[in-house]
N, C-alpha and C positions, 0 to 999 in steps of 0.2 A: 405693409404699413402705409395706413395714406397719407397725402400731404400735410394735411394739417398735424398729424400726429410725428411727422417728420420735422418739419418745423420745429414743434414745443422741445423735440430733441435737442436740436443744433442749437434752438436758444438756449436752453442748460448748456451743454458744451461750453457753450463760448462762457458764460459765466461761471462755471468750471476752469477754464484755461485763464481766466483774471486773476480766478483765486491760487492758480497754482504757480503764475508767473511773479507775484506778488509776496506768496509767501511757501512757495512750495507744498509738497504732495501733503506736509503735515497739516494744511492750509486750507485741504480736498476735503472734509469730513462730508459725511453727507446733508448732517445738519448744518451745517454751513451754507453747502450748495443750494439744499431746498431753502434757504430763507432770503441769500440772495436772490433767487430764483425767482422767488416768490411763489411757490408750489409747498405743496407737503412733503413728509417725508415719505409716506407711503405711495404717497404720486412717483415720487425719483425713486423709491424700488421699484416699481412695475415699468419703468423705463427702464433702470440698468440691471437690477435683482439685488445688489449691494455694492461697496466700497469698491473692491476687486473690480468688476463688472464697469464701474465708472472710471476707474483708472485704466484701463483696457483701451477706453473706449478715448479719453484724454489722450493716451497714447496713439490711435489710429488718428485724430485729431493733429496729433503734430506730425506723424508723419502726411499728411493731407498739406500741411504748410509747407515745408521741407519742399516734396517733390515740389509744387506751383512755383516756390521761386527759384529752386533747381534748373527745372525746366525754360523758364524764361530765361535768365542767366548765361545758358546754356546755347541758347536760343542766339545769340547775339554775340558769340564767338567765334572764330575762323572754322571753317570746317576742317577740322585737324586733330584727331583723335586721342592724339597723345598729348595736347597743348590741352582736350578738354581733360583730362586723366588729371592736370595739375588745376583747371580750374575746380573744377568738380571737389580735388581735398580741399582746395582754399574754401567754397563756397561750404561746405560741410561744418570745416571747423569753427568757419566764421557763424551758422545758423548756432552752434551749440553753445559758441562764447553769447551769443543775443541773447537764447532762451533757454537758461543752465537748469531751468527746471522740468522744461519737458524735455532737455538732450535724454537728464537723468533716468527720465522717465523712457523715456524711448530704447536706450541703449543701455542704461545699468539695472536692468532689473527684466530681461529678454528673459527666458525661459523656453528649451527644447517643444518645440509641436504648437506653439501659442502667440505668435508673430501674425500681427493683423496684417489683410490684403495691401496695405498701404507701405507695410516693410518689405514685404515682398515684390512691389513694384520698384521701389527706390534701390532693394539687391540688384533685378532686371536691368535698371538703368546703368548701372556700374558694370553688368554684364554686356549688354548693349557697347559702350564705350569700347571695351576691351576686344568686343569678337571685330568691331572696328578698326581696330590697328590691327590686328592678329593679319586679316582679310588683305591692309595697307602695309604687312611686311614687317610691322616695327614692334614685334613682340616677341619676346624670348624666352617664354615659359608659355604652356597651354594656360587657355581664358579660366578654366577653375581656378586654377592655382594663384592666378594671377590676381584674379579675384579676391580670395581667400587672405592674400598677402596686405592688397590694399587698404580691405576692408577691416582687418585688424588692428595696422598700422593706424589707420586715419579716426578709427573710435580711439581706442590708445592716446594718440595725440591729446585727442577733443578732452577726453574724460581728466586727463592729466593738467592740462591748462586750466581746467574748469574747477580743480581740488586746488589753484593757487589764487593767491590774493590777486586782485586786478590791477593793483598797483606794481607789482612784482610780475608777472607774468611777463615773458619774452616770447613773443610771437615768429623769431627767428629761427626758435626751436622746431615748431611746426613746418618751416619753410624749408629748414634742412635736412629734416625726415622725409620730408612730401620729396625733395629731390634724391634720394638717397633712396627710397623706397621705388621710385617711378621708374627711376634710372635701371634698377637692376632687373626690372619685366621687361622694358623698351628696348628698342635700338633709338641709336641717336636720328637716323634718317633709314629712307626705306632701303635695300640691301641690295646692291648690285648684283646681276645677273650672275647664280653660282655663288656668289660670295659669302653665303650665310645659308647652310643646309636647313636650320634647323627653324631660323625665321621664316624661310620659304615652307618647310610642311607643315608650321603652323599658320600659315596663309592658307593652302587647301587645306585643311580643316576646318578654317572659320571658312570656306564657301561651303567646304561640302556640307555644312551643321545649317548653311543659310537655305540652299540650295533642295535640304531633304524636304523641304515641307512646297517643294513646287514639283516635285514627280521624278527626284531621280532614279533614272533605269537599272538600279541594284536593288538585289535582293537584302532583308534586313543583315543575313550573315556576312555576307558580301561589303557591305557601307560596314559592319563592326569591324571586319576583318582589317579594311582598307583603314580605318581612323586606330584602329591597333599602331598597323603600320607608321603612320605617320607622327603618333605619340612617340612611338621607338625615334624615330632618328629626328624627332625635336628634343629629345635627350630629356 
């Protein structure tokens, strides 16, 4: 795709993401798009193919927002892995209370095998975070799971807040799951020598997962065998 035909895209987009922040996806028609747009309708199928196609693509859009002020945010916090694990839910829930019509779009309408590159980075991120503490001692479930947990919880949260009225809505509820939830992966501080089996071989774990892609001297059976092990007595 060249530039300029790149361009006419994102400008769609962004006049797509007015109409749906405005009046949500029912808001998306395509005739709608192309007239704000100021294109045809047959111009905006050969750009996305139909509806589907454009809402896909709205969605790759908000997640493109998400991670940019994720990442800043993020940016500007202690280096402390587990303190970003709590900003990281705040910052989440608080993108999806701002824009409740592309959370929707993003997170209530996912579909197995069809999650744009930009959902996939923002998973990475959350995974990132966690092999971070894992590495720093202060984790007490392997980073999947740990993952899997958060990232439940903290859509859950958002989507729940977002199905109440604004006036009504208790934002305390959020604050007490995000501790509730964080708490049960984490340790409170990194784990004295011995004192914690299970924190400690999921610390080698999160090197040796950091570690494989710089030349470690095992064989593939060998690093399976060894992260076997160390799943077993992180329980």
């Amino acid at each position: 795709m060249n530039e300029g035909r790149r361009a006419a895209r994102r400008q769609v987009l962004q006049v797509a993401a007015k109409l749906l922040e405005e009046g949500g996806s029912e808001a998306v028609s395509t005739r709608a798009v192309a007239a704000a747009a100021g294109i045809t309708a047959p111009a905006l199928y050969r750009m996305f193919d139909d509806k589907d196609g454009l809402l896909a693509e709205l969605a790759a859009y908000g997640f493109e927002m998400y991670l940019a002020e994720k990442r800043e945010a993020l940016a500007l916090t202690p280096d402390d892995p587990v303190a970003d694990l709590y900003r990281g839910w705040d910052l989440h829930v608080d993108f999806g209370l701002r824009h409740p019509a592309f959370y929707m779009l993003m997170y209530g309408t996912v579909r197995p095998g069809r999650r744009p590159p930009a959902a996939d980075e923002a998973h990475a991120l959350l995974v990132r975070l966690l092999r971070r503490a894992a590495e720093a001692g202060r984790l007490r479930v392997p980073v999947e799971q740990a993952t899997r947990v958060i990232h439940a919880a903290t859509t859950g949260a958002t989507l729940a807040l977002i199905g109440e009225e604004p006036s009504q809505r208790d934002l305390t509820t959020s604050a007490r799951l995000r501790d509730t939830v964080i708490a049960s992966v984490t340790t409170d501080s990194p784990a004295s020598s011995g004192s914690d089996l299970a924190s400690h071989a999921l610390a080698l774990d999160a090197a040796l997962e950091t570690a494989l892609g710089t030349g470690v001297p095992l064989r593939d059976t060998e690093t399976a065998l060894l992260r076997e092990w160390l799943q077993q007595l992180a329980g």
